[in-house]
C-alpha positions as CSV (number, residue, x, y, z in Angstrom):
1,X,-0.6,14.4,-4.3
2,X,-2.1,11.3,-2.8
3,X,0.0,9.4,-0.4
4,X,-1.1,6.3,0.1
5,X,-0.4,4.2,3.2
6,X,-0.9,-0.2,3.1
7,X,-0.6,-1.8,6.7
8,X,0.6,-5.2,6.7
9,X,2.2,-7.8,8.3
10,X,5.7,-8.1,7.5
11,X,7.2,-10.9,5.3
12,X,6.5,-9.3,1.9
13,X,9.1,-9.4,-0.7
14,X,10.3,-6.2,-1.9
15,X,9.1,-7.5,-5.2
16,X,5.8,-8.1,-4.3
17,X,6.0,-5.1,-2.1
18,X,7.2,-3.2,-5.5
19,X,4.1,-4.8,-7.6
20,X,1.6,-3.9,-5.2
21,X,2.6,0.0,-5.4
22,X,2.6,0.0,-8.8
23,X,-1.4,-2.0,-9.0
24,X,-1.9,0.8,-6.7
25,X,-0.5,3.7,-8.1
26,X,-2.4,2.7,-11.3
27,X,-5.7,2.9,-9.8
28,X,-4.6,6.3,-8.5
29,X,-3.7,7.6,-11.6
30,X,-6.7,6.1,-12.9
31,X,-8.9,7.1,-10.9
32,X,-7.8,9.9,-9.0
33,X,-6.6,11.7,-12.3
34,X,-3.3,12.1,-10.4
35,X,0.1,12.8,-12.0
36,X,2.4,9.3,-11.8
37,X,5.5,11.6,-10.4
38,X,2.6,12.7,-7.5
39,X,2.0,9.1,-6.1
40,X,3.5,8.1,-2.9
41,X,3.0,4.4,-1.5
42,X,4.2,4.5,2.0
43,X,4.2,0.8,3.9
44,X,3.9,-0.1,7.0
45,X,4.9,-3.5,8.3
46,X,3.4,-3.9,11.8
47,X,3.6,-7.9,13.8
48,X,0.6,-9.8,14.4
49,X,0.5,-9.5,17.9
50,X,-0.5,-5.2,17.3
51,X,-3.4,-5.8,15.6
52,X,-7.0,-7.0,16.7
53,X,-10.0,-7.9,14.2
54,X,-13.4,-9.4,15.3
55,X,-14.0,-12.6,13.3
56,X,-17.7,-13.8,12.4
C-alpha cells in the first residue's frame, strides 16, 4: 500500500489539490503495479517561513 505524502505551501484549491492526487495515484498504479483502492495521498500544507532551500 503506498502512501504517499506532498509538502507544500498552503493556498491550493481542493480541486487542484484533488487533481494532483489523482496525476499521482496514476503513476502509482502505473508504476508501482499497485491496486487504485491501496493509494493514499496524504498532504501536508506547511507556511513559508518552516522551510529553508539553498538557491544557486
Amino acid at each position: 500500500m503506498p502512501i504517499i505524502t506532498i509538502s507544500m505551501y498552503p493556498g491550493r484549491s481542493k480541486l487542484q489539490k484533488d487533481k494532483f492526487a489523482e496525476i499521482i495515484s496514476n503513476a502509482a498504479i502505473d508504476v508501482l503495479k499497485a491496486k487504485k483502492k491501496d493509494v493514499i495521498v496524504v498532504f501536508e500544507e506547511n507556511d513559508k517561513n518552516n522551510w529553508y532551500f539553498t538557491h544557486d
